[in-house]
C-alpha positions in Angstrom: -0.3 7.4 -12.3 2.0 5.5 -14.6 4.8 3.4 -14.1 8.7 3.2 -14.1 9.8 1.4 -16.2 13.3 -0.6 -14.2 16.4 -0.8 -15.6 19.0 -4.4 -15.2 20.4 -2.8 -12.2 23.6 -5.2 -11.8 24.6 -3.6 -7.9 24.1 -6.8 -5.7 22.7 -7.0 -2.7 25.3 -8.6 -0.3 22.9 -10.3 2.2 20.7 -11.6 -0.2 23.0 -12.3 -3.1 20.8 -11.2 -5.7 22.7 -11.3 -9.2 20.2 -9.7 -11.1 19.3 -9.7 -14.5 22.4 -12.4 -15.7 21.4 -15.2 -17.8 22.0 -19.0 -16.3 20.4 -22.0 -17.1 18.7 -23.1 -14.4 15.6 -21.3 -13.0 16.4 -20.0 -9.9 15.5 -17.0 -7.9 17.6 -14.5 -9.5 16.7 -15.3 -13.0 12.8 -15.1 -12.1 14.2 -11.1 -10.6 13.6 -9.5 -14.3 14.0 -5.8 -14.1 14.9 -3.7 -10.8 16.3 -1.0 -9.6 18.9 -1.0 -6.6 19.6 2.2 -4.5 21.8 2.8 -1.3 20.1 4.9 1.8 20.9 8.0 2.6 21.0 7.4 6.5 22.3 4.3 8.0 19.2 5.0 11.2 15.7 5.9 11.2 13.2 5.8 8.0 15.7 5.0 5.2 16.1 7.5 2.7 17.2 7.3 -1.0 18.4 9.6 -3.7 15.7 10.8 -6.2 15.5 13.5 -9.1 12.3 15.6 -9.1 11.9 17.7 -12.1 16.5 17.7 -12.3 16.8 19.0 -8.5 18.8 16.1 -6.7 16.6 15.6 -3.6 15.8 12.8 -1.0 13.1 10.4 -0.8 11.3 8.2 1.8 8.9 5.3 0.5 6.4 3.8 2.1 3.5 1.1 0.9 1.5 3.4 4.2 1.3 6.3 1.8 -1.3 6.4 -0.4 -0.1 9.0 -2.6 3.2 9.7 -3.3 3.8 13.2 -2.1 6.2 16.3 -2.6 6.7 19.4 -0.3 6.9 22.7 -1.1 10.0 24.2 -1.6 11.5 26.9 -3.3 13.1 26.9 -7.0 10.5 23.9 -7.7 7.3 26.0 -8.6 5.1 23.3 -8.2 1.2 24.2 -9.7 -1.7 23.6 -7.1 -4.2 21.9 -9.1 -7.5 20.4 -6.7 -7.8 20.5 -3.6 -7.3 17.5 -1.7 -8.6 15.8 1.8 -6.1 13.6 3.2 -5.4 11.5 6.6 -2.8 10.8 8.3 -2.1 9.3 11.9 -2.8 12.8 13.0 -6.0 13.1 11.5 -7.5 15.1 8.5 -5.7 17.4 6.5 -6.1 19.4 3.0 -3.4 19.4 0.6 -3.5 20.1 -3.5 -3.0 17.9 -6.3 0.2 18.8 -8.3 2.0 17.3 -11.5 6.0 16.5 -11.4 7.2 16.6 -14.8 9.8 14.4 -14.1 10.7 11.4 -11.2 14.0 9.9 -12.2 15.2 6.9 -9.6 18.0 5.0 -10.2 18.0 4.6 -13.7 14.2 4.8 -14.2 12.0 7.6 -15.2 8.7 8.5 -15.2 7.1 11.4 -17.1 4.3 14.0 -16.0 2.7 12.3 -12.6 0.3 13.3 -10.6 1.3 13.6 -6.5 -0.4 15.0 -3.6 1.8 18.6 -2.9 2.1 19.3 1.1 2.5 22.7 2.1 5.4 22.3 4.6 8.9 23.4 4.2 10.6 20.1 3.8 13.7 19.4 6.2 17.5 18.9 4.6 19.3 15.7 5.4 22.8 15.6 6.8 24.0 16.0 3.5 22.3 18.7 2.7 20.0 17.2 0.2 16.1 18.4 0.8 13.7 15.5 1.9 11.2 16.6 -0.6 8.9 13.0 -1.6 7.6 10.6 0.2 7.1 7.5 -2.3 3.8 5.8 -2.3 1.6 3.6 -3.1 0.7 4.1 -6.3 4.4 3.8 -7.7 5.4 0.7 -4.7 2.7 -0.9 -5.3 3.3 -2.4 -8.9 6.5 -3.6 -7.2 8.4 -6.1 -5.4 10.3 -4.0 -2.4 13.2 -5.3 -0.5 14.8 -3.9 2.0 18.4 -5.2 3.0 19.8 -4.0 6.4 23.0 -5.4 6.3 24.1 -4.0 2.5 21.8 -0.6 3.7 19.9 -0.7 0.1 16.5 -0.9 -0.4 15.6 -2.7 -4.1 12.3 -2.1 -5.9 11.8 -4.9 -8.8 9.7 -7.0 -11.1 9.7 -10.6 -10.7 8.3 -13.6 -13.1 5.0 -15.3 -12.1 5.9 -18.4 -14.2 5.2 -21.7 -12.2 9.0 -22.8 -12.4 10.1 -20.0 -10.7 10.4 -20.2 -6.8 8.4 -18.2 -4.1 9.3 -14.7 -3.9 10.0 -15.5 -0.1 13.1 -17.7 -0.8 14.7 -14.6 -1.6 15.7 -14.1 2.2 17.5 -16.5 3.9 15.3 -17.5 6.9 12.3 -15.2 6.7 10.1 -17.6 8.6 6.7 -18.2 7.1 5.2 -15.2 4.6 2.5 -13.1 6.9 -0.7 -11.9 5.3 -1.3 -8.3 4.4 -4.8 -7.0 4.3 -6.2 -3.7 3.4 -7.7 -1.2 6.2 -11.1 -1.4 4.7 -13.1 -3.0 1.9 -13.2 -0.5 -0.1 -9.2 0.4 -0.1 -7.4 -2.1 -2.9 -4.1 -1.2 -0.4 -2.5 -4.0 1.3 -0.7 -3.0 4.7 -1.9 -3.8 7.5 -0.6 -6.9 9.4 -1.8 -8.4 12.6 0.6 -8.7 15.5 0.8 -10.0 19.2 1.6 -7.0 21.5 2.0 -8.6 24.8 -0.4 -11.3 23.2 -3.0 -9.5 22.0 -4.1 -9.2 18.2 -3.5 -5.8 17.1 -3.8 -4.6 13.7 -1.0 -2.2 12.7 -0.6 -0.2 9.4 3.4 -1.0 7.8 5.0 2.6 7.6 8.8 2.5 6.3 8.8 6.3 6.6 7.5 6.2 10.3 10.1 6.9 12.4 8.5 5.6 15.6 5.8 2.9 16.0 2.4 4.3 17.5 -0.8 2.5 19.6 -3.7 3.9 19.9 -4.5 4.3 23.3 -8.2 2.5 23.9 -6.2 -0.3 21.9 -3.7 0.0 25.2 -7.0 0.5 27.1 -8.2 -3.0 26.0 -4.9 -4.6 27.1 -5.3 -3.1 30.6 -2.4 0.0 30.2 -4.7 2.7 32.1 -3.7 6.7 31.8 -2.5 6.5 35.4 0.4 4.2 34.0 1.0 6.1 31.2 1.4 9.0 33.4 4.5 7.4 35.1 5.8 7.4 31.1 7.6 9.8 29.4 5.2 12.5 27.6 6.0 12.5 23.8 5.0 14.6 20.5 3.7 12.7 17.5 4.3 15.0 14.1 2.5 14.1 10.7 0.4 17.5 9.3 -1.4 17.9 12.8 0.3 17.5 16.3 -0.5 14.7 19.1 0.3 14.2 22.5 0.6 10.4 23.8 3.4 8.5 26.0 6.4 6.1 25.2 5.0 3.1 27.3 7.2 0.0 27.8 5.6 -3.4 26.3 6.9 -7.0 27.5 6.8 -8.7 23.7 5.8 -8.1 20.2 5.1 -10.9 17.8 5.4 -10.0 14.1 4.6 -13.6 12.2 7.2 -16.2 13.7 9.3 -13.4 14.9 9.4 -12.0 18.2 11.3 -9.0 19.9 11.4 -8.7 23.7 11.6 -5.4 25.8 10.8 -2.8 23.2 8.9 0.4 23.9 6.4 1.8 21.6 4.3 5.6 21.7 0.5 5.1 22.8 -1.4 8.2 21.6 -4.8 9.1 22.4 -6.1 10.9 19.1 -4.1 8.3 16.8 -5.9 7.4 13.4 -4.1 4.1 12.8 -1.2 1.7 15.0 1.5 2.1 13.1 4.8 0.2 12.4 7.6 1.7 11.8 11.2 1.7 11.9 11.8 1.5 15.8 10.7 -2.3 15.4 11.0 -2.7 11.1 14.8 -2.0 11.8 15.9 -4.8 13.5 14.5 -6.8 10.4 15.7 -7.1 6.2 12.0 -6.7 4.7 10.1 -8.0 1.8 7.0 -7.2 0.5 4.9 -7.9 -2.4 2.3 -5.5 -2.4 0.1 -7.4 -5.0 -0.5 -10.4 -3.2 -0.4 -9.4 0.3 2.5 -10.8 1.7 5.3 -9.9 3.9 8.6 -11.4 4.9 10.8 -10.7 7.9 14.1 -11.7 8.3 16.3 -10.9 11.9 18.7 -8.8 11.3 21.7 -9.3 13.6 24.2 -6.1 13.6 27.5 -6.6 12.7 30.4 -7.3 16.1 31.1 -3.6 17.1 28.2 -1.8 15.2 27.8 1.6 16.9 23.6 2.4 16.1 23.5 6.1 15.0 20.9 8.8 15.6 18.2 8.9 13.1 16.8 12.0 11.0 15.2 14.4 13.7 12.3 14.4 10.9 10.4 12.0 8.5 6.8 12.0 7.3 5.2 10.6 10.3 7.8 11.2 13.4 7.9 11.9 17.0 10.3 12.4 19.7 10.2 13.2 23.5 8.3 15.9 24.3 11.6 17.5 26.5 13.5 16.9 23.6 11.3 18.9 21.6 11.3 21.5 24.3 14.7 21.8 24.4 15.3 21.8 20.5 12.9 24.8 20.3 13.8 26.9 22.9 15.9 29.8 21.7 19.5 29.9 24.0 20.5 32.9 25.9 22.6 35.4 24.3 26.2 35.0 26.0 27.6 38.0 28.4 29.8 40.0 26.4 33.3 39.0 27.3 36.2 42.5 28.5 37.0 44.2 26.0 
């Protein structure tokens, strides 16, 4: 796959103070931050978005440690090759998609030449903007990284940081992230690390970290186990889950959900019948800052507490793994009457 190599990337981040890359004697935290890159989102709601360069076309970017392989969707003026076929999964199930080469990824500052990515054949969705959400960022390039994700600057950092014995743990970067929580893989035979165990209501469930999830997602015999039976679900409302393939499930109301030494009370996540995977996304990963360290298997959450007046805007209608109320859905693809002609 290769690797970007960072830039010094002096933009700070104002809640964790990070002064990259200057030179001071002692060895704190900052000076053990070597190279990084530092980039702003795109959207202040929803699965953050950041500004990339595919092959010189100026396009948005999620990133997620959930994807496997960083992918790119079709779109016009990029001529992308379909090289092998490829079977993929998703929350959604099992899909086929082709292997495909981008000649060049440019983020921030760093570059990285000829690279191999999964191509998706949809027509990828435009942000507000009007720049095309064309990559989601994966594995492969996030995990040889530190990532940090700062709610309260609204910039996500991806870096390299020193192993030496004299520099602190990665986790004093936040202020009070609370004890670091172990990441494990899904599997044995996966070397990716991003699946945490949480307390839903207090039961252990495994859920798979998705930054470019818009919603959270349960499968439902996990909710079967904790005693949620269809004929409660049925008194929820009906929601679509969108990520290749299409699921039905409900948006069922949960009492508490225990991430680590952090809890949140009174949330509501989607319980979906056919769901690969629990996933956590944004929904809950918002009211956090996060770090991760892929490598080792560790994740930090910090509470993020909204600055006095802060108005919480409508996220992207779309990301990689989204869904929305089913009358919502309805409504946005129903085509509206033609209006009566008016006197003439």
């Amino acid at each position: 796959m290769g690797k970007l190599t960072l830039w010094c990337n002096l933009p700070a981040f104002v809640a964790a103070a990070l002064v990259l890359c200057t030179p001071v004697h002692a060895r704190s935290i900052h000076d053990c931050v070597t190279m990084s890159e530092v980039l702003p989102f795109l959207n202040p709601a929803g699965a953050p978005v950041i500004h990339a360069q595919i092959n010189g076309h100026d396009v948005g970017s999620f990133f997620s440690t959930f994807t496997t392989r960083t992918s790119v969707w079709d779109a016009k003026g990029f001529d992308f090759y379909r090289f092998d076929p490829v079977r993929t999964m998703s929350v959604t199930g099992t899909g086929g998609n082709y292997s495909t080469t981008i000649e060049s990824l440019q983020i921030g500052h760093s570059v990285l030449k000829d690279m191999t990515a999964l191509l998706v054949n949809e027509r990828p969705p435009k942000t507000p903007d009007g720049l095309l959400l064309m990559m989601d960022l994966g594995w492969d390039i996030l995990g040889q990284y530190h990532l940090l994700i700062d709610r309260y600057s609204q910039k996500i950092g991806i870096f390299t940081y020193d192993t030496a014995a004299d520099c602190p743990d990665i986790g004093t970067l936040l202020k009070n992230p609370g004890p670091a929580i172990p990441l494990t893989s899904i599997d044995d035979e996966s070397p990716q690390l991003n699946q945490m165990t949480a307390l839903l209501d207090g039961h252990k469930v495994d859920m798979q970290i998705n930054t470019s999830a818009n919603r959270s997602i349960i499968q439902q015999w996990v909710a079967r186990k904790m005693g949620i039976s269809r004929r409660m679900l049925a008194q929820d409302d009906e929601i679509r889950v969108g990520a290749g393939d299409v699921l039905l499930g409900h948006r069922h109301h949960f009492s508490t959900l225990q991430l680590g030494s952090h809890t949140l009370h009174d949330i509501t996540l989607d319980v979906v019948p056919d769901a690969e995977f629990n996933i956590l996304g944004m929904d809950v990963l918002k009211h956090f800052n996060v770090l991760i360290n892929p490598m080792a298997g560790k994740l930090w959450l910090e509470d993020y507490v909204p600055p006095p007046g802060h108005m919480e805007e409508k996220a992207l209608p779309w990301s990689p793994t989204h869904d929305r109320l089913s009358i919502t859905h309805a409504s946005e693809e129903k085509q509206a009457p033609p209006l009566p002609a008016g006197p003439q």
